[in-house]
Each structure stands twice: as C-alpha cells, then as structure tokens.
N, C-alpha and C positions, 0 to 999 in steps of 0.2 A: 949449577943449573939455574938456568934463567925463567921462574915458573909466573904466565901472566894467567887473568882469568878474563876473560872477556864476555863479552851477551850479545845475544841476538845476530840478526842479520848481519850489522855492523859491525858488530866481533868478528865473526867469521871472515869480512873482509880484509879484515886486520894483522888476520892471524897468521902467527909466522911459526919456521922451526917444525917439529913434530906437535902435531895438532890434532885436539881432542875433541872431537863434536858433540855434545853431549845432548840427550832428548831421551829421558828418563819414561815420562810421561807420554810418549808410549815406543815411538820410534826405532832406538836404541836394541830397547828391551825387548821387541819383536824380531830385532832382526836375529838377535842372541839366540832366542828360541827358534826363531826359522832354521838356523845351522846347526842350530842342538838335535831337531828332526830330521837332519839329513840334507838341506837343500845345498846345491852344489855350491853355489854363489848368488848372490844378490847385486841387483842396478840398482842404486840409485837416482834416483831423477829429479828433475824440478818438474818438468811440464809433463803434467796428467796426460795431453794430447797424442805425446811421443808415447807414451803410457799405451796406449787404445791400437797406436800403428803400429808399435813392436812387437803386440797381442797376431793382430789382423795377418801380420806377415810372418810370423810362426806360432800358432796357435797353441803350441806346447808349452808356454812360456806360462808362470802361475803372477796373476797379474795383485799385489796386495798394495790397500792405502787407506789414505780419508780426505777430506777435506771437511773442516770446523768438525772434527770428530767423527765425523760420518764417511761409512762406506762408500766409495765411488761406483756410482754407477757398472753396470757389466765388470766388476770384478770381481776376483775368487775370491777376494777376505779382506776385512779391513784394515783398520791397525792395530788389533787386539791380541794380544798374546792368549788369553783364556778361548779364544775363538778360532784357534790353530788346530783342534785337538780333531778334527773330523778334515782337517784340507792336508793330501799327501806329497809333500815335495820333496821326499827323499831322491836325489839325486836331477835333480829340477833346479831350474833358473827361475828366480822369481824377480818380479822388475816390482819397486819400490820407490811411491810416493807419498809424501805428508806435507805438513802444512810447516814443520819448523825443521826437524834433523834430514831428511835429504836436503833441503834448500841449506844446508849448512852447509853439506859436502858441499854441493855445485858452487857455491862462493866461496870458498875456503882457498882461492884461487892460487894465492902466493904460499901456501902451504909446502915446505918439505914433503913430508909424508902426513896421513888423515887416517885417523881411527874414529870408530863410531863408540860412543861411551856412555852407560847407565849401569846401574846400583850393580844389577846382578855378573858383572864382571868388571867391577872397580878394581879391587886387589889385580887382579890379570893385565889390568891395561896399567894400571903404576909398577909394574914388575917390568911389562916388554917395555916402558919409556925409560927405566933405571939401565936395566940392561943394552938397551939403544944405544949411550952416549951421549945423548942429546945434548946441546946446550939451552937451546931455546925451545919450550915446553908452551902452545899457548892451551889451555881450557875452555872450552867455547861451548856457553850455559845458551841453548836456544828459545829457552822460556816456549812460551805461549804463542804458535804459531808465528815464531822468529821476532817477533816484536813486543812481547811484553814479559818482565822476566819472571820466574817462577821459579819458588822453593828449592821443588826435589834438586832441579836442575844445578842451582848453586848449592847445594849439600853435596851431591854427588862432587863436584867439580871442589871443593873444599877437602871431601873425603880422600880424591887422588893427591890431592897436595899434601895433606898429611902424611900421605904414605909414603910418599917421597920425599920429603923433611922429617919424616921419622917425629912427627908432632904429635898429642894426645889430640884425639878426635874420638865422639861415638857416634856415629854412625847410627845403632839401632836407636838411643835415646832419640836423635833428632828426623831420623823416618817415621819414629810412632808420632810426631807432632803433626805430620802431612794430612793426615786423615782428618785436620782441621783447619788447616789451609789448604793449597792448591789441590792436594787431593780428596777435597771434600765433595767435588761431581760424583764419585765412583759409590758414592753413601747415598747418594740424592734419587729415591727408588722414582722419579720422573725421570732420571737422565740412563737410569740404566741397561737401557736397550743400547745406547752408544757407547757409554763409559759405565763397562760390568764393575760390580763391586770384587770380581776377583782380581780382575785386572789390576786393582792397586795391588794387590798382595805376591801377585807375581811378578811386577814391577819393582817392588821393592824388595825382594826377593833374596838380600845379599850375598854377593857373591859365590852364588852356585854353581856359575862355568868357571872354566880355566881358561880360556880363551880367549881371544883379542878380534872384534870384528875391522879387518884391517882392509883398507881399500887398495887395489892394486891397479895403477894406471900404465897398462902397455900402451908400448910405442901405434901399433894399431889397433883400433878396438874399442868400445867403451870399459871404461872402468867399471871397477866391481868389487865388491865386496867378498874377503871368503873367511873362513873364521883361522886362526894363527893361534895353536898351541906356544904357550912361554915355556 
C-alpha cells in the first residue's frame, strides 16, 4: 500500500487512490456527530450561495457551516459539534459548508473514492481503507481554512498511517499537546462564542464512532455523505 500525506487545497488536487480528507478541527468531526444523531446524509459543498438556493427550494433541508469560524448567516448551525445538541436532524439532509474540509471534497477531483476523516473515527477509517484493497492511499491534512497547515490535522493523518503500518503511534499523548498549539482558540475565553472550549474535547474525542463518513457519488444527483459501518 502506497500511503501519501498531502495538505491543503493543493493536496486535495493531487490526490489519488482512496482519499482521506481530513478537517479535525471542526468539519470532519461534525459531520461524525451529525450521523451519530440520525441525520440521513450530508452535501458537501464549496459555495455557501448553492448553500442559501438548496435552502430556498426545499426548505426542509437543515442548512450547517461557517465561514473564518463563524456561523453563516440564515443557517441552522455552525460548525460546532458541542452546538448540535438542541438542532434535530434525525432523518434530515443537512447541506454542508466550511472554509477547509468540504472545499477538500469538491477538489479531491481525481479521487477514486473520498472519505471524510478526524480523531473520533480514525481507527474506522484505517479499518474500511485496509479492508478496501487499496493501493494508492492519499491523506489530505486541510489545515487552516485549506491553506495553512495545522496540527490536529497532520496527527490525525499520521495516526491513520500508523494504523495501517501497524507502527507505534500515541495518539492521546500528542492530542493533549493541541490545547497548545492550533487548538489553543477553543481556551481563548474572547474566542469562545465561535470556538467553544468543548468543541476541542469532542473533536478530539478518540475514536468513539465505528463508522466511516463515506461519500457516495451517483451517476445522477449530487453527492453525499452517509455514514458506512466497517
């Protein structure tokens, strides 16, 4: 198995084989908890705007994101996993935009197949890529709004490669280090109306689903996200 790690928007273009989009911080790990609550499937999107019209023209739709961390305008939630616990999408489509892991999907173009990747179903997503076959494995760390790289991001993406090399890795030793690097917003009681201090702790969360948030591209349709017991 041919395992690359690649970053940012660029990475994503890059990426070949079964491909791992990873956005720890917060993306990923939203969408984990959105299917953990029930929600049928999730869009990914890049443009907010398509965002607002897919609303407009079926209004059932539960519209979640941010932009620079913040909630978008007229939507039902941001990107916050701790800020899920009052919004009801069980059995609900919810359309999904951020600033770094949907823009991953949407460029991930040359991609085989695309899985959405952070802490709390790391073990899940190294299990369905083992059991796959794959040969060509890319990791695609989205950092910081797809352009600047970040921590959690390459740890996670480190952590899958261990697991599938069967290499010593710890995992909890180097998520308690976050909390003083890139996840040091979520401590900054000025930033945390946008980035809760739970938010890191359920981001980091390890591997509490069993699941793989796997994206499924029919032939008609937009793609979409639904969660894939291993």
């Amino acid at each position: 198995m041919n395992i690359n790690i690649l970053h940012l928007i660029e990475g994503a273009k890059k990426a070949r084989g079964l491909t791992v989009v990873i956005d720890v911080f917060r993306a990923f790990s939203v969408e984990a908890y959105l299917l953990a609550k029930g929600a049928e499937r999730i869009i990914p999107i890049g443009d907010a705007e398509l965002a607002y019209s897919m609303k407009h023209d079926d209004p059932r739709l539960v519209l979640a994101g941010e932009r620079g961390g913040k909630i978008m305008p007229g939507f039902d939630t941001g990107n916050s996993p701790s800020q899920l616990a009052n919004i009801d999408v069980k059995g609900k489509t919810v359309i999904h935009t951020t600033s770094a892991g949907t823009q991953g999907i949407v460029n991930a173009v040359y991609a085989d197949e695309i899985l959405g990747g952070s802490l709390v179903n790391a073990k899940a997503t190294a299990e369905y890529i083992r059991k796959s076959g794959a040969e060509t494995v890319s990791l695609v760390c989205m950092g910081l709004e797809g352009a600047t790289q970040s921590d959690e991001d390459t740890l996670c993406a480190l952590y899958i490669k261990s697991l599938l090399e069967n290499s010593p890795f710890d995992p909890e030793r180097e998520t308690a280090k976050l909390q003083y690097t890139s996840g040091a917003k979520f401590f900054d009681p000025e930033k945390n109306d946008v980035f809760p201090r739970d938010d890191f702790y359920m981001c980091t969360d390890i591997d509490i689903f069993d699941f793989v948030l796997k994206l499924e591209r029919p032939d008609k349709g937009i793609p979409y996200i639904r969660s894939c017991r291993v």
